[in-house]
C-alpha positions in Angstrom: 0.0 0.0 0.0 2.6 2.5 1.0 4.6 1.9 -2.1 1.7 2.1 -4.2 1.3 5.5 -2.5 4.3 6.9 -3.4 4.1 5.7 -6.5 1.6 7.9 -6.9 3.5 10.5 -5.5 6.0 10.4 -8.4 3.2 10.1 -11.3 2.1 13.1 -10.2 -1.5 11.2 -8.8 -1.7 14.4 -6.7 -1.8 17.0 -8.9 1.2 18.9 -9.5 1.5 22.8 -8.9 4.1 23.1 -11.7 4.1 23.9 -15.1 4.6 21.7 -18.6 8.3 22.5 -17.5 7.6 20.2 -13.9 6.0 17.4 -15.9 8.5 17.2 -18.2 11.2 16.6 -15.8 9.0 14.1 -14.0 8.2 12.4 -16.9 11.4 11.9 -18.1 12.3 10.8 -14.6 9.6 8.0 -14.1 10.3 6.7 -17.8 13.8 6.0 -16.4 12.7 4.6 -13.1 13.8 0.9 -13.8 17.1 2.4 -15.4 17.6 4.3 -12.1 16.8 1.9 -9.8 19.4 -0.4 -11.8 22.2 2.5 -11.6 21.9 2.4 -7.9 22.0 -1.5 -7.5 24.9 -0.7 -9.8 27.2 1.3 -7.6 26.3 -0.7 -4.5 27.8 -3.7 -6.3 30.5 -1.6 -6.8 31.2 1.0 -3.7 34.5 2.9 -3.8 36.3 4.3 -0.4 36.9 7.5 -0.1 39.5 9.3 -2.8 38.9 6.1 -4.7 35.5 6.8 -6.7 37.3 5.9 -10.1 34.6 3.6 -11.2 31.8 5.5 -9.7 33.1 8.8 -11.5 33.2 7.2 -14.9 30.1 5.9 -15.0 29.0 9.2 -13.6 30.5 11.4 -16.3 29.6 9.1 -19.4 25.9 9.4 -18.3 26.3 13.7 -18.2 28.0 13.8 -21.4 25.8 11.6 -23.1 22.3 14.0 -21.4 24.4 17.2 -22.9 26.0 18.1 -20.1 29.4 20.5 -20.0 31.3 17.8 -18.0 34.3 18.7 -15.9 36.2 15.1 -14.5 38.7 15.3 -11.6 37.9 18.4 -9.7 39.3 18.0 -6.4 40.3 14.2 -7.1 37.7 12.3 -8.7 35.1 15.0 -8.6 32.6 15.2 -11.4 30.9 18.8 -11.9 28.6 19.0 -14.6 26.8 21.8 -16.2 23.5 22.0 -18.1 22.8 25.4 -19.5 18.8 26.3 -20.4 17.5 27.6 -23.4 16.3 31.1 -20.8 18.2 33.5 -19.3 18.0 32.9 -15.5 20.1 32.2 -12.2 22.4 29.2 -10.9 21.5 26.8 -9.2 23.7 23.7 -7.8 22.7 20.1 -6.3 25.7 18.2 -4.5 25.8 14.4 -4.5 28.5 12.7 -2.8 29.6 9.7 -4.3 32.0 7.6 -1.5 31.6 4.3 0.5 33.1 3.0 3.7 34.4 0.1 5.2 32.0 -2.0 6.4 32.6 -6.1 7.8 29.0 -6.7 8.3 27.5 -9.1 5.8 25.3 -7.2 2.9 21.7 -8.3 3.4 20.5 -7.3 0.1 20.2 -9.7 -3.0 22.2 -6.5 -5.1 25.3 -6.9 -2.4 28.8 -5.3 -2.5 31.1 -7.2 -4.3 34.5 -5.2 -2.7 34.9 -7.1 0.4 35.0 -4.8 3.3 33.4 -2.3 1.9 29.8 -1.3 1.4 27.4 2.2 1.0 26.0 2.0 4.3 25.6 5.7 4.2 22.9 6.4 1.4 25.6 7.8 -0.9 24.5 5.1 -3.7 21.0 6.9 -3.8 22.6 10.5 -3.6 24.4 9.7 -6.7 21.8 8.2 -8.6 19.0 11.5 -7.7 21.9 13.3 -9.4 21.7 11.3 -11.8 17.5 11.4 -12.4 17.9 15.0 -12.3 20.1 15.4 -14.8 17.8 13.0 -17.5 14.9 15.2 -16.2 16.5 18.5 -16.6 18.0 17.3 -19.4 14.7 17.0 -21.1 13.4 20.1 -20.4 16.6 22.1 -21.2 14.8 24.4 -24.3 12.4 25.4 -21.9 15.0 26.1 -18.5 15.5 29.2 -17.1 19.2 29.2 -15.9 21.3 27.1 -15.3 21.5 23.2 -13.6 24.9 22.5 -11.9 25.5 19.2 -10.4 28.3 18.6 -7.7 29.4 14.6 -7.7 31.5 15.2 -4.9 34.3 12.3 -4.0 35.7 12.0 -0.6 32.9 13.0 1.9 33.0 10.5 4.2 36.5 11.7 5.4 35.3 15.5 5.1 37.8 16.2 2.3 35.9 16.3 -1.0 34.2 19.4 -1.0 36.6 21.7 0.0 38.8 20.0 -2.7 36.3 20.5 -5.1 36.2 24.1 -4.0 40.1 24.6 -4.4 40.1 23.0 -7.6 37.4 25.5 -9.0 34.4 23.3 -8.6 32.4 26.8 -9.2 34.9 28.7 -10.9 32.4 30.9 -13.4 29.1 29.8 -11.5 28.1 31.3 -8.9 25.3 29.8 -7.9 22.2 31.8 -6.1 21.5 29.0 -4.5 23.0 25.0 -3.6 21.3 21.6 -2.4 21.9 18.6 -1.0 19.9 15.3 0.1 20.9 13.0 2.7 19.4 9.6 3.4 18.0 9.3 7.1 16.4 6.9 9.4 12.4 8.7 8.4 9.4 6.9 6.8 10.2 7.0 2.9 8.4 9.8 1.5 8.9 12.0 4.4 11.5 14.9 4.4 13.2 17.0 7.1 15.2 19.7 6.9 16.1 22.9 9.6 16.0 27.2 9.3 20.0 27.0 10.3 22.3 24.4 11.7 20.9 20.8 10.8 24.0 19.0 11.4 26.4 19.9 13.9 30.0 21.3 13.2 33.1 19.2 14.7 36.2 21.1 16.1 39.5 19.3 15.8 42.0 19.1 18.5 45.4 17.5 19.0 47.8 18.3 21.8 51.2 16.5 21.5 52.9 16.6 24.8 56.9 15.6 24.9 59.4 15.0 28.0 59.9 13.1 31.1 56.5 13.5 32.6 54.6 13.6 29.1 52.3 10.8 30.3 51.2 12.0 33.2 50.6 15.2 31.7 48.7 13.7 29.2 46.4 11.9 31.4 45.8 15.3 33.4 45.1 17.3 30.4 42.1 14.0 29.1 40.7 14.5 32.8 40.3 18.4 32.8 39.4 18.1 29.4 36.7 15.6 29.6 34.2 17.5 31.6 33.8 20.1 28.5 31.7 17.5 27.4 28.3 17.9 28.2 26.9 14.4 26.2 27.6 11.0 26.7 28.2 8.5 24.0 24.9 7.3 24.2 23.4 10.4 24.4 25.2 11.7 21.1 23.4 9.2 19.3 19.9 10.7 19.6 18.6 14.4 19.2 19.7 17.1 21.9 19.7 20.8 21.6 22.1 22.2 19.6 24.1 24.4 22.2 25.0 20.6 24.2 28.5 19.1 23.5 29.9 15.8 22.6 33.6 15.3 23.2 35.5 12.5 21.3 38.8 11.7 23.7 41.5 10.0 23.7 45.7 9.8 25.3 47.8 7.6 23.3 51.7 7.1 23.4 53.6 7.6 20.5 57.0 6.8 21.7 59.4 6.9 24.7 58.5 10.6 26.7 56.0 11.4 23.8 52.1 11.3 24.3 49.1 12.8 22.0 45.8 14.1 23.1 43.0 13.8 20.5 39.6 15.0 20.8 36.7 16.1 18.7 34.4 18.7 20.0 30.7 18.4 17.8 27.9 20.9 18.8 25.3 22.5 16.5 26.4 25.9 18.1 29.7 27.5 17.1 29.6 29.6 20.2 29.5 26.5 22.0 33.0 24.9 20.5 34.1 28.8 20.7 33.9 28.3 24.4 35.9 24.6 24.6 38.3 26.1 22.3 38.8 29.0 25.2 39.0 26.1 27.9 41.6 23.9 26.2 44.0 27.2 25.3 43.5 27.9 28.9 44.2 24.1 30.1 47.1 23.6 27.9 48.8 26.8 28.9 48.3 26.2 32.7 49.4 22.5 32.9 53.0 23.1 31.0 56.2 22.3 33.1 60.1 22.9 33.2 61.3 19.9 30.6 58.0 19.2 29.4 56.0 20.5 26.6 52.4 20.8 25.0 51.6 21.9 21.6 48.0 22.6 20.8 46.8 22.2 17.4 43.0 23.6 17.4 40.9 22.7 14.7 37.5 24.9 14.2 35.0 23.4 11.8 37.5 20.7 11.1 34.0 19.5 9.7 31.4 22.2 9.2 28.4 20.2 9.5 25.4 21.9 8.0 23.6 25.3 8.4 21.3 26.0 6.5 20.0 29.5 4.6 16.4 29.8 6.4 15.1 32.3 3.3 16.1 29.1 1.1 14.7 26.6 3.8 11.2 28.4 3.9 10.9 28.2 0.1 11.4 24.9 -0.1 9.5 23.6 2.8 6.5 25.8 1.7 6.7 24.3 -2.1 7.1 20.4 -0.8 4.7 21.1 2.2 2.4 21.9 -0.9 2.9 19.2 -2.8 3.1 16.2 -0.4 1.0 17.7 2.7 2.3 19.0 6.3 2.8 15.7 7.8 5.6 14.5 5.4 7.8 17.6 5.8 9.3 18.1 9.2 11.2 21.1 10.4 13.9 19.7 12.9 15.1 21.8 15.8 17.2 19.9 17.4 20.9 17.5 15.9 22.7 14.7 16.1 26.5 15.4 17.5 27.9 12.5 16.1 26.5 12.9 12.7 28.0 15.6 10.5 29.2 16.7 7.0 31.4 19.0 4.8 28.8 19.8 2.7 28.6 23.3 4.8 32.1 24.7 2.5 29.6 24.6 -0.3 27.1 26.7 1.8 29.9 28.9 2.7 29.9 29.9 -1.1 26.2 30.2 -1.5 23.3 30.2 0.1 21.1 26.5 0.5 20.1 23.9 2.2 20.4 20.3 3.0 17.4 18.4 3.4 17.0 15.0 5.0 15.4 11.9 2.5 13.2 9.5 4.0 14.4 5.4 3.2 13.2 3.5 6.2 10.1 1.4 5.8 8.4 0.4 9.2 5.9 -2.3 7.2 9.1 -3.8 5.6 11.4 -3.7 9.0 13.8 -1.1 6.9 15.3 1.2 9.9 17.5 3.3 7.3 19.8 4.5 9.7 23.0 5.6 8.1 26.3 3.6 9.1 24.6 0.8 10.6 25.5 -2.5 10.1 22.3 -3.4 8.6 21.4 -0.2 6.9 19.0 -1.0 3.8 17.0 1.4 1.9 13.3 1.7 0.5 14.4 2.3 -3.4 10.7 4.4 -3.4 13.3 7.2 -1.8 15.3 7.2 -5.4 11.7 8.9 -7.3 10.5 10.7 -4.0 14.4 12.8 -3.5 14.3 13.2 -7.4 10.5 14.5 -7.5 11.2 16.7 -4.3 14.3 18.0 -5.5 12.8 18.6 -9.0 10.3 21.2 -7.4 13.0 22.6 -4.7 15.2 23.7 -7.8 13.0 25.4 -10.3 11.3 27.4 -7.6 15.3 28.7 -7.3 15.5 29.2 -10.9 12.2 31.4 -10.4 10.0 28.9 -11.6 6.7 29.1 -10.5 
């Protein structure tokens, strides 16, 4: 019933707001559904670590040259950037798609499993790429008719928070500028149902390394975990569940590196900036006060060593307003709270323009389908492939002043 539903969704069963430019998209889109669905099976058989999407990028950039794309191949490593210019004058706009696996020992319970051993998509980036991919055969077909301009992001390397500001450096939007960027990420929500926040949506990570040398380095070490521990304000636990975005998770650890040389590690993750601004005070202050004759610590601080996500609200209240529209109240939530130990790079592209990440529905209650990113038994409804596509469809021509 529920995939009959959403079925319907995608057809267009309720009736679109859009113009003959919106249906040609999502025609084009549902007359590739089998195709899509294929593509994604595709690249799970075949994930790629981070900084080693070779495969995933070629298959990527023959399907944007053959659509008519202005294809760019590796932008900050095996980046793929490709640009679809309309047949009307209008803006920029930009959707990012990261393309990477990770390594994963856990058995693959679908009948379409990984063929790498040890590594799988356990993160939803299969189904990022492939949206990317529906987008571009819908825009594609409706390129006479498009006001501005499409520019997809296939970012490499996100799962190590490298990619995109690679893809930045390498001049990922050299010539662009885009008025406005997106991204979708799988999450743990009914398929069909979005989620997305007016600011942070994923929290930001600081990064912090103290390397501490001489005769009492270790117990100097030690000291500096215990004083630094209680800037935590989360448990592990607790980080793994929704809290408000000024708490504080701290990653810790002391290890030895050799004879009278010890490192202190630690990630700080909140949603508020004034937050990590405040543990970065504290661990300048610690470090300072706990340094001895003969012994040393050197503090190498981080901030937005990951940026996480925060999002434009402008952008965030056009787009919830168009899909609340569209698919009804109920099946587009507006989040206020984060998950520490989830977060994402995608915020150097928002840096560079104003957007907005929104969070893609794949779990399926009826079909026991949890959808929870990086978990060991993480399987996606494939309905979330025509849902992102048809909800990104509408999120992007209301930016190219569609209406």
């Amino acid at each position: 019933m529920l995939v009959a539903l959403l079925h319907g969704l995608v057809l267009g069963a309720q009736a679109p707001a859009g113009d003959g430019l919106e249906r040609t998209i999502v025609a084009r889109i549902e007359a590739r559904r089998a195709e899509l669905i294929e593509l994604r099976r595709d690249l799970h058989r075949h994930p790629e670590l981070s900084g080693e999407e070779v495969r995933t990028a070629q298959v990527v950039a023959e399907r944007m040259t053959a659509l008519g794309f202005e294809v760019r191949t590796g932008v900050g490593g095996h980046g793929v950037v490709a640009r679809l210019a309309g047949g009307r004058p209008g803006p920029v706009v930009a959707f990012r798609a990261d393309m990477d696996a990770v390594r994963s020992q856990d058995p693959d319970p679908v009948e379409f499993r990984s063929v790498v051993p040890g590594v799988r998509h356990i993160c939803g980036h299969d189904l990022h790429t492939t949206i990317g991919v529906a987008l571009a055969e819908g825009f594609a077909a409706a390129r006479a008719e498009l006001p501005g301009t499409l520019l997809l992001l296939f970012q490499p390397a996100e799962e190590i928070g490298r990619g995109a500001q690679a893809m930045l450096a390498d001049g990922a939007l050299d010539g662009a500028a885009p008025a406005a960027v997106f991204a979708l990420h799988a999450a743990p929500l009914e398929v069909g149902t979005l989620a997305t926040a007016e600011g942070v949506l994923m929290a930001g990570r600081d990064r912090i390394a103290v390397e501490v040398r001489g005769p009492e380095a270790e117990e100097l070490a030690q000291a500096l975990a215990a004083e630094l521990r209680p800037l935590g304000t989360l448990s592990q636990a607790q980080a793994f569940g929704s809290v408000a975005l000024e708490e504080v998770f701290l990653d810790l650890r002391a290890e030895r590196v050799a004879a009278e040389h010890w490192r202190v590690l630690a990630q700080a993750s909140s949603g508020s900036r004034a937050a990590r601004a405040e543990v970065r005070q504290a661990v300048e202050a610690l470090v300072a006060d706990l340094g001895r004759p003969g012994t040393t610590l050197a503090l190498d601080y981080t901030p937005r060593f990951l940026p996480g996500v925060e999002n434009d609200p402008a952008r965030v209240q056009a787009a919830v307003a168009r899909l609340r529209a569209e698919l009804g109240d109920e099946r587009v939530q507006l989040l206020t709270e984060v998950v520490p130990v989830f977060s994402e790079d995608f915020g150097w592209f928002l840096d560079r323009a104003p957007g907005a990440m929104l969070f893609l529905g794949v779990a399926n209650a009826a079909r026991g389908l949890g959808g929870m990113p990086h978990s060991p038994d993480f399987v996606a409804d494939e309905e979330a492939l025509l849902a992102g596509a048809r909800a990104m469809t509408w999120v992007l021509l209301d930016a190219l002043g569609t209406p």
